[in-house]
C-alpha positions in Angstrom: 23.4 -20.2 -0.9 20.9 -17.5 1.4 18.5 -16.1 -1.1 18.5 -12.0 -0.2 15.0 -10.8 0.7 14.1 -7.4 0.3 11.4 -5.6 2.3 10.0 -2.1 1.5 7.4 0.0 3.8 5.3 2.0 1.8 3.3 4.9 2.9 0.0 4.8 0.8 -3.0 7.6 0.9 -6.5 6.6 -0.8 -9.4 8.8 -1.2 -12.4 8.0 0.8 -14.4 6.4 -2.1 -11.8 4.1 -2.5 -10.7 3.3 1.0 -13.0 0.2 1.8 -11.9 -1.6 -1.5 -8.3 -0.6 -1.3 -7.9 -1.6 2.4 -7.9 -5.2 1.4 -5.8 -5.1 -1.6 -3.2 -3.7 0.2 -3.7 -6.6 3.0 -3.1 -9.1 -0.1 0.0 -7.6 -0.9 1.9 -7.4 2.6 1.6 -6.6 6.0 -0.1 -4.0 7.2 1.7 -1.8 9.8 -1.0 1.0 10.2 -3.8 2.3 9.3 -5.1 5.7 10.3 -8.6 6.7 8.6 -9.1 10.0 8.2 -12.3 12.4 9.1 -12.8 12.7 5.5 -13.2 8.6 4.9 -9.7 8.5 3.6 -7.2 6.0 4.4 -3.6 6.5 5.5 -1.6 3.0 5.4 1.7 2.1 5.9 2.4 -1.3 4.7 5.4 -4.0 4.5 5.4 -5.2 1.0 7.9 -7.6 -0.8 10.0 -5.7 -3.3 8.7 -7.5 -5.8 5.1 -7.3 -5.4 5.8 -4.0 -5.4 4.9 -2.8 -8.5 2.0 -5.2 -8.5 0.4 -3.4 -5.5 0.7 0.3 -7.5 -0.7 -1.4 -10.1 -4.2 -3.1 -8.2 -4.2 0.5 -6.4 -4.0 2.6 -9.7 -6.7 0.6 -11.2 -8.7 0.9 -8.6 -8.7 4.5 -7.9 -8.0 5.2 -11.7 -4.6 7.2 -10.3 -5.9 9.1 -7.2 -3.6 7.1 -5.0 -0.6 8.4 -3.6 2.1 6.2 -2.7 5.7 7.1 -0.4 8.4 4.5 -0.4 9.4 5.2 3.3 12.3 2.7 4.0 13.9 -0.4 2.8 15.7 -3.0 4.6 
């Protein structure tokens, strides 16, 4: 029996004194698909990331920035 896999891209925006740090947890979690840093330091990432590490990701990048991340679920397949 196939086993379904689930896939979700996930726009994700970190502020600058996060960005260096957060960069490689979201490389842990998936596969990055772009980056774009900002003039600011910030970082701009979309990322593919199993659905369920999902939830783990939010929760590494939460810690992290103690909230100040903001995340986008921008399409599943």
């Amino acid at each position: 029996m196939p086993i379904k896999y689930e896939i979700r891209e996930i726009a994700i925006k970190v502020p600058a004194q996060f960005s260096g740090q957060s960069y490689s947890i979201i490389k842990r979690f998936g596969k990055l698909l772009k980056d774009e840093w900002q003039n600011d330091g910030s970082l701009v990432a979309v990322a593919e990331v199993p659905a369920g590490l999902q939830n783990d990701l939010y929760d590494e990048l939460n810690k992290l920035t103690k909230g100040e991340v903001e995340t986008k679920i921008v399409q599943v397949r």
